[in-house]
C-alpha positions in Angstrom: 47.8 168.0 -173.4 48.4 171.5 -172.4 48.9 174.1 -175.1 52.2 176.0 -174.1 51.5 179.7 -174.0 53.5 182.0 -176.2 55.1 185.1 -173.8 54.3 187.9 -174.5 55.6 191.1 -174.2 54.3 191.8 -170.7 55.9 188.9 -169.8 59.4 189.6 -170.9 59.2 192.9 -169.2 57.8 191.6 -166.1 60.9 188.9 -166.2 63.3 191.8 -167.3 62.1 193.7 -163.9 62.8 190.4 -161.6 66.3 190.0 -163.6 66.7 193.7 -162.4 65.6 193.4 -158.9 67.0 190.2 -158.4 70.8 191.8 -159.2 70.1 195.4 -157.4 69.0 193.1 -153.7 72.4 190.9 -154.9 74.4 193.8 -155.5 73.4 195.6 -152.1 74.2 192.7 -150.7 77.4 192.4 -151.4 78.4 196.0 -151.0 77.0 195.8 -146.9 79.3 192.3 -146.9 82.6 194.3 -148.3 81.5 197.3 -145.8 81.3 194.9 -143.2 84.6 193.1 -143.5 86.4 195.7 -144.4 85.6 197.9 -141.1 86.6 194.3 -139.0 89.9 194.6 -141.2 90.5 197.9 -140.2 89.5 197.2 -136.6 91.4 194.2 -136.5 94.7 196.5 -137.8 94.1 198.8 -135.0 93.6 196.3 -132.2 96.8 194.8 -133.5 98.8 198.0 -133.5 99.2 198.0 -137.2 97.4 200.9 -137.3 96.4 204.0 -135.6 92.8 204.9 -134.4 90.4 206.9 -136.1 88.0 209.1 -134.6 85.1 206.4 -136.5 86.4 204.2 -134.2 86.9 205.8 -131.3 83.7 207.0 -131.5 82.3 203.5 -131.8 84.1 202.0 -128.9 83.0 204.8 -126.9 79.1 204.2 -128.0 78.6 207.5 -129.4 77.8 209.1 -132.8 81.0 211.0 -134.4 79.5 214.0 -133.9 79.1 213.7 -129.7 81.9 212.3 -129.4 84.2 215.3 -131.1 81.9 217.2 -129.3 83.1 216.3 -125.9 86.3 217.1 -126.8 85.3 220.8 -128.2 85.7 219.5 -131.7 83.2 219.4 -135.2 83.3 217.2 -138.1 84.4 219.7 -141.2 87.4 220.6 -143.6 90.2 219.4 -140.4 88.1 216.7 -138.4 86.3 214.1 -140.3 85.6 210.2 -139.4 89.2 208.8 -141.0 91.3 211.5 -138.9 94.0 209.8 -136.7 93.7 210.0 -132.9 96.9 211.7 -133.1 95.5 214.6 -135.7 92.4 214.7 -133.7 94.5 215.8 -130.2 96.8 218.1 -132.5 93.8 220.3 -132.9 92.4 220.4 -129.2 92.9 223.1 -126.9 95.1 222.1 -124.4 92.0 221.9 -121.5 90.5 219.6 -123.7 93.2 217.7 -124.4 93.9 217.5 -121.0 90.2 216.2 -120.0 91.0 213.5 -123.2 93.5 212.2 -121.2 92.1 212.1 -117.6 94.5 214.2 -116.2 94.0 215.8 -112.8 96.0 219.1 -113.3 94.2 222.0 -114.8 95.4 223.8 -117.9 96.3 226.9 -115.3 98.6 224.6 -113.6 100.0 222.9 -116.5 101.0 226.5 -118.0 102.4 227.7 -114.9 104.5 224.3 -114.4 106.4 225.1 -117.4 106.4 228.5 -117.5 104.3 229.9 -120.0 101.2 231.5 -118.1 102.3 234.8 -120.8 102.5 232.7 -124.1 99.8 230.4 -124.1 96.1 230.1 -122.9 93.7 227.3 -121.9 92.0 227.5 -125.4 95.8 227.4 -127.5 95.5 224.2 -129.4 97.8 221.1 -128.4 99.6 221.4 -131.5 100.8 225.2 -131.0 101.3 224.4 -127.0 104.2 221.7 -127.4 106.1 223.2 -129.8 106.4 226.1 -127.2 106.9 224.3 -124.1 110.6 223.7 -122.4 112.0 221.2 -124.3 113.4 219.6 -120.5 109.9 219.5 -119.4 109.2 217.2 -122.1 112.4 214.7 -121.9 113.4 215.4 -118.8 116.7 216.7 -117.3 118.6 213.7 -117.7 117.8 213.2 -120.9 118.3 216.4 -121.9 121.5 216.1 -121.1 122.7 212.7 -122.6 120.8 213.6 -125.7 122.8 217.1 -126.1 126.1 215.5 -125.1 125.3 212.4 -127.5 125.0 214.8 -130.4 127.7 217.0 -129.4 125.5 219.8 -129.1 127.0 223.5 -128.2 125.9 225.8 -125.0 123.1 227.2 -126.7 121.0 224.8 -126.6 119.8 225.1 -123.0 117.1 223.1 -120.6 114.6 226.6 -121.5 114.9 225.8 -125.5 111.5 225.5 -126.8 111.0 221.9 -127.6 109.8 223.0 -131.2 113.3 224.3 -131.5 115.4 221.5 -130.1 113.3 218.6 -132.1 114.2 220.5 -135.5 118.0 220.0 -134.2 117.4 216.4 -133.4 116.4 216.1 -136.7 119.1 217.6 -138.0 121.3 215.2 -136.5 119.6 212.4 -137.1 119.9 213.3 -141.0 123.3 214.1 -141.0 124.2 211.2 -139.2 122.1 209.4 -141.6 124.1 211.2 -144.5 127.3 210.3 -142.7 126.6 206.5 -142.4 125.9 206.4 -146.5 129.0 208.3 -147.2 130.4 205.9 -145.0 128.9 202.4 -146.5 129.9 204.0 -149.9 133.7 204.1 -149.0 134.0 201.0 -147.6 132.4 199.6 -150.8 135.0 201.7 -152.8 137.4 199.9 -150.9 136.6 196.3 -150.9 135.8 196.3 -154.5 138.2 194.0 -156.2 140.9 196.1 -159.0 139.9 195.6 -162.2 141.9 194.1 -164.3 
C-alpha cells in the first residue's frame, strides 16, 4: 500500500494560486458575458424604438471606430461628445454643413441660409443647435400650419410667419402648460362638484 503524502506548504500555496486563477479566468468571464448581453439589450432597445441611438452604435453599424466616425461629421470625443451621446445631442453640436452632409441632403449650407433668409446671422460653421432656433419659425412648420397652430392657440398679430422659431416654440410651450394648468383646475372642480355633501 501507498503511503499518502502529507502536503506541504508548497502545496497549499500552489493550490491557493489555482483557487485564485481559477476565480479571476471565471470572473472575466462572466463580466465579457454581462458586457455582451447587455450591448444586445441596448441594441435590441434601439432597433425597437425604445430607445434612441448612440454615437457607440452608430458608429458600429457604420463599421467604424468612434473616433472616425465623429470625425466625418467634424466632431471629437471629449467633455460634449462621448460614446453614450444621443444621435439627437450629437447633430445639436454640428455645424449646419455638417449636419447637412449627416443627412444626405443636396442643398449646400449657402443655399439653405439664403432660403430662409439668414445669409447675415448665420454661417456654414454655426452649429445646428444655434441655427434652428434662429430660423423662420414658417420655414420649419410650414405656412399652413403656422396658421392653424396660431389660430388654435388664439395667438395675437405679433406673432408673425418671420418669428424666429426659437421664439415661437417657447410660446407653444407656454400654451401647452397653461392649457395643461387649465385642464387640472378644471378636473379639480368637477371633482368639487360631484363629491357627495357630507352629512
Amino acid at each position: 500500500m501507498k503511503e499518502q503524502r502529507q502536503s506541504t506548504k508548497s502545496d497549499k500555496l500552489l493550490n491557493f494560486i489555482l483557487c485564485i486563477v481559477v476565480v479571476a479566468v471565471l470572473a472575466v468571464a462572466v463580466y465579457a458575458t454581462y458586457i455582451k448581453l447587455s450591448e444586445n439589450i441596448k441594441d435590441k432597445a434601439i432597433q425597437n424604438g425604445t430607445a434612441e441611438a448612440t454615437v457607440e452604435y452608430l458608429a458600429k453599424q457604420s463599421g467604424m471606430s468612434i473616433e472616425d466616425y465623429l470625425a466625418q461629421y467634424g466632431l471629437t470625443v471629449g467633455d460634449t461628445i462621448n460614446q453614450d451621446t444621443t444621435e439627437s445631442e450629437m447633430l445639436d453640436n454640428m455645424t449646419l454643413e455638417n449636419y447637412l452632409s449627416y443627412n444626405g441632403g443636396t442643398q449646400t449650407a449657402d443655399e439653405v441660409l439664403e432660403g430662409v433668409g439668414l445669409k447675415d446671422k448665420a454661417t456654414k460653421d454655426t452649429l445646428w443647435k444655434d441655427f434652428m432656433p434662429m430660423v423662420p419659425a414658417v420655414s420649419i412648420v410650414g405656412e399652413e400650419s403656422f396658421n392653424q397652430i396660431k389660430e388654435q392657440l388664439q395667438l395675437g398679430d405679433e406673432v408673425t410667419a418671420d418669428m424666429p422659431y426659437g421664439e415661437f416654440e417657447k410660446l407653444l410651450q407656454e400654451a401647452q402648460n397653461k392649457a395643461a394648468e387649465n385642464g387640472e383646475n378644471a378636473d379639480a372642480s368637477n371633482t368639487d362638484a360631484t363629491e357627495a355633501p357630507a352629512e
